[in-house]
Backbone bond lengths (Angstrom), bond angles and torsions (degrees), N, CA, C in turn:
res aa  C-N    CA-C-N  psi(-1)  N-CA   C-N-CA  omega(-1)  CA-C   N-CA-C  phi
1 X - - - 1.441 - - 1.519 113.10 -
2 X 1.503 114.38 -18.30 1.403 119.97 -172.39 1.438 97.20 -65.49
3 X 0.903 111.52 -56.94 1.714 130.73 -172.80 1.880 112.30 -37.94
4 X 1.032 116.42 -74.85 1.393 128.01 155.72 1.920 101.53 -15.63
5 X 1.432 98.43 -91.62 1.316 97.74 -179.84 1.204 145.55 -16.96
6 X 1.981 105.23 -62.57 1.225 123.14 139.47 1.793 130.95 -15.58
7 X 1.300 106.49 -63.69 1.697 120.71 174.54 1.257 91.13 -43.36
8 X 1.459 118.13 -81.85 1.399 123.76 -151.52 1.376 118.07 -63.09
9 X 1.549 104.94 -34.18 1.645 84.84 154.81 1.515 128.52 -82.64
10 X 1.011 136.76 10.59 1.194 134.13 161.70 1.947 120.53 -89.31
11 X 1.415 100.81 -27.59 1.270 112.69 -177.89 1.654 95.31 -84.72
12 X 0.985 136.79 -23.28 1.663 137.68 -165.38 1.824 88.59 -93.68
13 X 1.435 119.75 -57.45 1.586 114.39 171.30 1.412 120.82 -50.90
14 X 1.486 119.04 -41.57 1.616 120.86 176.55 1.467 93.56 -55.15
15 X 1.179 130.88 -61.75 1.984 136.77 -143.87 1.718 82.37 -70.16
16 X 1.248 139.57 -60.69 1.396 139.51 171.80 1.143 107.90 -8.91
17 X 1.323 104.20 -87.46 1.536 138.15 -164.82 1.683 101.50 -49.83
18 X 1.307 114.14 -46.35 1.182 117.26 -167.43 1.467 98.69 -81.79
19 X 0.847 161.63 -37.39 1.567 171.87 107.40 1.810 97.88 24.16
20 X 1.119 107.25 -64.13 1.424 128.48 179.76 1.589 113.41 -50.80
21 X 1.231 93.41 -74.94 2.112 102.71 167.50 1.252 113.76 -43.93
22 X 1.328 123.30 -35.78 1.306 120.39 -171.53 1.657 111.71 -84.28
23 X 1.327 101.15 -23.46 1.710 107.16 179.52 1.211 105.71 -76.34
24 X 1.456 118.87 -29.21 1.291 121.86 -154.65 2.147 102.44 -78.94
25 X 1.212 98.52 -31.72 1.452 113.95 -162.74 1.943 90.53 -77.08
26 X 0.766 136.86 -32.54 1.398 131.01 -141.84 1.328 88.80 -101.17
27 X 1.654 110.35 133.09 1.044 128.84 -152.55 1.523 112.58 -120.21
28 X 1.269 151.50 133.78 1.366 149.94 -175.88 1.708 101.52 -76.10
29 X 1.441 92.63 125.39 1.919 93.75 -165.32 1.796 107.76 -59.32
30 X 1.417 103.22 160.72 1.552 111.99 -154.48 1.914 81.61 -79.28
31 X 1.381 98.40 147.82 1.850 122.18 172.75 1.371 85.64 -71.18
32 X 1.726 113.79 143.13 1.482 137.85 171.24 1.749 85.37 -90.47
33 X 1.531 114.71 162.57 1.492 115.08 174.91 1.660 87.50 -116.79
34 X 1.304 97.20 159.42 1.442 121.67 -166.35 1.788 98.90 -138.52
35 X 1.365 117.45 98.00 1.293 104.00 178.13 1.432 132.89 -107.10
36 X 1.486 123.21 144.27 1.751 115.77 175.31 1.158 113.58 -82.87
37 X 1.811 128.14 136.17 1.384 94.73 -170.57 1.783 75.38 -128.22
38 X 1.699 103.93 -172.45 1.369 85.43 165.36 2.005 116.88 -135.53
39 X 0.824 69.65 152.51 2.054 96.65 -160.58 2.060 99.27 -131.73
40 X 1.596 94.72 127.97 1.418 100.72 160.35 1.489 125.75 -103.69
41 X 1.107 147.82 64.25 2.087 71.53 106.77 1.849 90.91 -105.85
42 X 1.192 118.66 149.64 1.635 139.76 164.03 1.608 104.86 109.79
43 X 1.220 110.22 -8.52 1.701 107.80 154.09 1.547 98.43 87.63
44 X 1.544 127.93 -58.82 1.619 95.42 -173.00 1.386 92.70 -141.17
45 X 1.622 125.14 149.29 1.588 129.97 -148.38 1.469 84.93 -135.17
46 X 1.778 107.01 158.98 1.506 114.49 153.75 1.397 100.04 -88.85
47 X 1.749 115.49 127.78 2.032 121.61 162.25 1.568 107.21 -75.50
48 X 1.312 118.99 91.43 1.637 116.29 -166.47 1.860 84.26 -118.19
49 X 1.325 104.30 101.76 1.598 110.33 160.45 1.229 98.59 75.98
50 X 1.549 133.66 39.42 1.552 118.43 -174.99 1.524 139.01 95.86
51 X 1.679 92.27 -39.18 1.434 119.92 179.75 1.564 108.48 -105.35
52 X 1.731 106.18 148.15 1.568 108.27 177.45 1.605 115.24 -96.08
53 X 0.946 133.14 171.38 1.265 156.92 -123.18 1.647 136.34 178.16
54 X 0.643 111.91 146.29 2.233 119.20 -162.23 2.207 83.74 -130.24
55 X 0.949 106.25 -61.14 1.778 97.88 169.80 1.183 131.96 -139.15
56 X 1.299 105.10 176.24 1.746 107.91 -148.65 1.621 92.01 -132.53
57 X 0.979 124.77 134.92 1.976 131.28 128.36 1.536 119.69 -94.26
58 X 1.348 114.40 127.06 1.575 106.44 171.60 1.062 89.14 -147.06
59 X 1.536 115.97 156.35 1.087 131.78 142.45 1.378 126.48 -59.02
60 X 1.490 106.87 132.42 1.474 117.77 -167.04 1.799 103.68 -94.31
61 X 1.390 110.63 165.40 1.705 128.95 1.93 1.640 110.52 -80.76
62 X 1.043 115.80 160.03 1.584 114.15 174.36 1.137 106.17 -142.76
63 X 1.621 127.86 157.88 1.290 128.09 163.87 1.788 112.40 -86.96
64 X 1.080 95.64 146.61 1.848 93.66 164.33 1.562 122.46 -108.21
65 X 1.459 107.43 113.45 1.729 99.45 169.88 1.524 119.99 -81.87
66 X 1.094 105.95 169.03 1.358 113.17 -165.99 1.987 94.88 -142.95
67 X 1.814 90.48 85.81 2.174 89.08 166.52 1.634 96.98 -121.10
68 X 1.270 108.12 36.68 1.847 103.30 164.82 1.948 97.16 -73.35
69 X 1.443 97.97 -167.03 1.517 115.75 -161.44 2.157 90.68 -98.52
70 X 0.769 144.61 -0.37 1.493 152.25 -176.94 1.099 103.16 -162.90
71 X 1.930 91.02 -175.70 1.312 115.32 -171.13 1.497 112.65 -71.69
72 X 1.569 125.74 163.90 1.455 122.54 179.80 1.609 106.47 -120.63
73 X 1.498 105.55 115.89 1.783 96.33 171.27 1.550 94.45 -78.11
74 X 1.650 117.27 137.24 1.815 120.02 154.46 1.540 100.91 -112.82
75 X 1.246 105.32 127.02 1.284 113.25 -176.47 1.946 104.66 -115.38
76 X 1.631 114.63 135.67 1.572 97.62 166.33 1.941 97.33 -129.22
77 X 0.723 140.48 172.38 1.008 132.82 140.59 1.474 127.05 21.16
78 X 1.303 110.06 -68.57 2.109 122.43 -168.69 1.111 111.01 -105.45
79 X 1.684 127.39 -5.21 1.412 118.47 159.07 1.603 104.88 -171.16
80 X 1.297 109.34 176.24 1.500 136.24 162.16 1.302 133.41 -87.98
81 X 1.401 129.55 62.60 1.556 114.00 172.91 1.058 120.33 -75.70
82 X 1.707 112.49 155.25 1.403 113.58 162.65 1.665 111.05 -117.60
83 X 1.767 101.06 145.88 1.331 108.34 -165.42 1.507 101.24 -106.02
84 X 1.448 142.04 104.18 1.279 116.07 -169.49 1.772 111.99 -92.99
85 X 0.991 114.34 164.96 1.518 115.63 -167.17 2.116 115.87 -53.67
86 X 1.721 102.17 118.38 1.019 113.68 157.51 1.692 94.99 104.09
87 X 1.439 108.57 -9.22 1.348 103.77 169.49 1.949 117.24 -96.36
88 X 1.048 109.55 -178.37 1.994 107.13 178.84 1.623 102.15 -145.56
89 X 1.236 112.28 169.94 1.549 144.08 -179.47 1.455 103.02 -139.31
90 X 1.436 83.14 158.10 1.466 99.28 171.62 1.457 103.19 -117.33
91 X 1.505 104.80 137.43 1.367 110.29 171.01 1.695 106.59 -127.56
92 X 2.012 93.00 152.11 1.266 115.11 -173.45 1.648 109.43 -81.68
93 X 1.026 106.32 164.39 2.052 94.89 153.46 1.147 113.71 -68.57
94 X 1.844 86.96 135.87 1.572 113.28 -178.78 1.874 99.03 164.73
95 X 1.205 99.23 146.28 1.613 106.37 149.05 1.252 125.34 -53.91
96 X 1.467 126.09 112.97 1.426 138.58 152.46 1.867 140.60 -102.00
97 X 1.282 100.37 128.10 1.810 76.79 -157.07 2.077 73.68 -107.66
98 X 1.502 105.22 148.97 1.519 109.00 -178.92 1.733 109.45 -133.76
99 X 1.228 91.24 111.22 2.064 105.22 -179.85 1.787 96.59 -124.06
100 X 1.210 73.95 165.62 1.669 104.26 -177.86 1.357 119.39 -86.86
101 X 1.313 127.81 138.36 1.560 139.20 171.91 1.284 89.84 -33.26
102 X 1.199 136.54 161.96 1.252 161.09 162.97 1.899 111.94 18.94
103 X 1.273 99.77 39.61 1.311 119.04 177.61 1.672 104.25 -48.50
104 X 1.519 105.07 133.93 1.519 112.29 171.61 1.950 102.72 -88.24
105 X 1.281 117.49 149.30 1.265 135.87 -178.00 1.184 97.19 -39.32
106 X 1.136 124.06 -84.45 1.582 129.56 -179.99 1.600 130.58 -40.66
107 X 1.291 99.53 18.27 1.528 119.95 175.23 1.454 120.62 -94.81
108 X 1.383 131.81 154.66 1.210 133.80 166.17 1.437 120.95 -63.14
109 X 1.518 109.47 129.85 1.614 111.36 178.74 1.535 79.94 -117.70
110 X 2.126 108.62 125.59 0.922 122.18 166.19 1.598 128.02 -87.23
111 X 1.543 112.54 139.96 1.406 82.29 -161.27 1.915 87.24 -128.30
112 X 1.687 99.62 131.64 1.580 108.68 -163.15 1.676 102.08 -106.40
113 X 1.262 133.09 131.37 1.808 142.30 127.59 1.146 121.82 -54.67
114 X 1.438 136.98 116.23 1.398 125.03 172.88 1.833 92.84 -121.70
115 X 1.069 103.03 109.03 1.766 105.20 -169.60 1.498 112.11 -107.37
């Protein structure tokens, strides 16, 4: 009867273990980049497929680049980052609206979906 026992605890430790390896491998899918570039007239655009843009929906998570001419305030709701030029973030889902340091009125306020 010892014997039996034995198996099953070894077959109940393999399924463990293997449970484990498999968690360990699985990876949180890679962020798509979403970039601001900058283009006049309205100073800084979303490059979505080639074409520019004032707003975006994507599926999240994504990173955001930042190749406008300055820094980028992204604001959602729970805070304020700043993106400074040529660097990116990653953003979660949520509404983001994205303007420029010392943005003149007549500028583009970008407005982002991360769903």
């Amino acid at each position: 009867m010892k014997i039996p026992a034995i198996a099953l605890l070894t077959v109940t430790a393999a399924l463990a273990l293997g449970g484990q390896v498999s968690a360990a491998t699985h990876r949180a899918p890679a962020a798509k980049t979403l970039t601001v570039v900058m283009h006049d007239p309205g100073c800084h655009w979303f490059s979505l497929h080639g074409k520019l843009a004032t707003t975006a929906s994507v599926r999240g998570p994504i990173r955001l680049r930042n190749l406008d001419e300055a820094t980028l305030k992204v604001a959602s709701r729970a805070e304020l980052r700043l993106l400074p030029v040529g660097k990116s973030i990653r953003l979660a889902r949520g509404h983001y609206v994205v303007m420029m340091v010392g943005q003149a009125v007549d500028d583009n306020y970008l407005k982002l979906t991360v769903r």
